[in-house]
N, C-alpha and C positions, 0 to 999 in steps of 0.2 A: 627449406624454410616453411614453417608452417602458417596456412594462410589463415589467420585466425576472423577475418570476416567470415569467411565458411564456416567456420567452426563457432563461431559465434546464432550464426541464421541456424546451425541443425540446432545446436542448444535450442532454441527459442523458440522450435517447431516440436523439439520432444517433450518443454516444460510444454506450449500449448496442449498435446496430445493426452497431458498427463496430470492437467490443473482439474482439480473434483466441482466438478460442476455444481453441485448442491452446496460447497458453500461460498461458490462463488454467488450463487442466489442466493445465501444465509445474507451475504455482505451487501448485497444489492438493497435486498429489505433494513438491512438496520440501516442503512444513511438515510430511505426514504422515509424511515419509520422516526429520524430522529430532527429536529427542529434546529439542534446546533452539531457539529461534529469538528473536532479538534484533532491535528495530526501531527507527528511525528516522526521523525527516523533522522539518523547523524550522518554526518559524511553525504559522500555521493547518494545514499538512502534518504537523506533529508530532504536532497535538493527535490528528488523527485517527488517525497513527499509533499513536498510546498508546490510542485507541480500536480500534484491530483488538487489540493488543496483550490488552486486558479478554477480547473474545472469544477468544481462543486459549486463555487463559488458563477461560475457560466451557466450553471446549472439551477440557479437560485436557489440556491442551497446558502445558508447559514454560516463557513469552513473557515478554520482559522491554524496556521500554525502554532503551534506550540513555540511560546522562547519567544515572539518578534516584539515588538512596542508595542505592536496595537490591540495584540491579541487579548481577549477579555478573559474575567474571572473562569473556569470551568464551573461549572454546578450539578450539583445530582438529576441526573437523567441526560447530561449530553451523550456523545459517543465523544471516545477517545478511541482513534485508531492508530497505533503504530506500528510499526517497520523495521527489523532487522532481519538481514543474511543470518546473524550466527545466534540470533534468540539470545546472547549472550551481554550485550550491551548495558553496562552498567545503569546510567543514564535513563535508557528506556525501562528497566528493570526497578527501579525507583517512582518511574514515572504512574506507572502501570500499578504499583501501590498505591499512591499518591490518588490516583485516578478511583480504583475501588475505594480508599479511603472517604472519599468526597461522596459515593455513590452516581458515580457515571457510570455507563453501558463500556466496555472495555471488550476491544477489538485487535489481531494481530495478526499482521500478516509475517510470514517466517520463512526461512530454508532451511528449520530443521524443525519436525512434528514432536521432538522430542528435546527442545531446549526448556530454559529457562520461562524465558519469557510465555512460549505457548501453554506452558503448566500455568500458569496465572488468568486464563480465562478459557471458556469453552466455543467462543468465536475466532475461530481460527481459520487462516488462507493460509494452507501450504504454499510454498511453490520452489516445485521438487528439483531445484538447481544438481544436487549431486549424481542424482539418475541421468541426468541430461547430457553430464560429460564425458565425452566418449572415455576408453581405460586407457590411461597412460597422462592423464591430462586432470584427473583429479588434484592432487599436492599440490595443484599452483594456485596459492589463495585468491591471487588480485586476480585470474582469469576465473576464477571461482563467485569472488564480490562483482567482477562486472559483470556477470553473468546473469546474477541477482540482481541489480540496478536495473538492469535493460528490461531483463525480466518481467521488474514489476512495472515499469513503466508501461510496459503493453500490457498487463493485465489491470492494471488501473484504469488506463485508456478505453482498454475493453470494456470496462464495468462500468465508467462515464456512460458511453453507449448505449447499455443495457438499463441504465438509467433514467434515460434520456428517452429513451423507446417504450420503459414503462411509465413514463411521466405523460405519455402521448407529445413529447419533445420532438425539436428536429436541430439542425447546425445552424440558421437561421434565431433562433431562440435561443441559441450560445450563442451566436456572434451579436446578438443585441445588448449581451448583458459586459459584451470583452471592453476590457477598460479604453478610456477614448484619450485619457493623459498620459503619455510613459515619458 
């Protein structure tokens, strides 16, 4: 039986070993450089999404999901950052139109440097899920998508951080701003 928490932790130690540091600093600067940023991604990619989302927002940062009630007009000069495993996502693939059409800053993070979606702007976060898995264990999509979920959850997490460190920030300065109603 294959233990796939193991298998899960090497993935996620090979995508660290293997995430391009330059533009994980490209992505650093465009959130701090942008006033509003608006996010994206479907499915279990969403969810997380809307989880960087909270942190930015802990971060007093300006973040809103894409799609909620409350989320406001986008306007030329926000960032619009989105989220797919297969760059292929219909949805996001409109969005990301939609987003250049208005004249926003347009940001993707991806597990494939040669989808769809990453041809659509020059701010691109690899995050190289298919190198990661070991051989025999590629064809299986959904350990493939959770592979990219988790993924990006720690590279978002990471880049809160790095955020947070270049804002002269600390956890203390998150937790002030963590919602006090749930």
């Amino acid at each position: 039986m294959t233990d796939f928490g193991q298998l899960y932790l090497y993935a996620l130690s090979e995508i660290k070993e293997n995430i391009d540091q330059p533009a994980l600093d490209n992505f650093c600067g465009l959130i701090n450089n942008h006033a509003r940023i608006f996010t994206l991604g479907k499915g279990r990619t969403g969810l997380v999404m809307d989880m960087f989302a909270m942190r930015l927002i802990h971060l007093g940062k300006s973040a809103y999901p894409i799609g909620k009630p409350a989320t406001p007009k986008v306007g030329a000069g926000d960032l619009v950052v989105l989220a797919s495993g297969s760059g292929k996502t219909p949805a996001l693939l409109q969005t990301a139109d939609q987003a250049k059409e208005i004249g926003a800053q347009l940001a993707v993070i991806c597990g494939s440097e040669k989808s769809p979606l990453s041809q659509k702007t020059r701010h691109i976060l690899y995050i190289p899920v298919d190198e990661a898995i070991p051989a025999g264990y590629g064809a299986n999509k959904v350990l493939s998508g959770t592979i990219f979920e988790q993924s990006l959850l720690v590279t978002l997490d990471g880049l809160v951080g790095m955020i947070m460190e270049d804002g002269g920030q600390n956890f203390a300065d998150l937790s002030a701003r963590h919602a006090n109603l749930e």
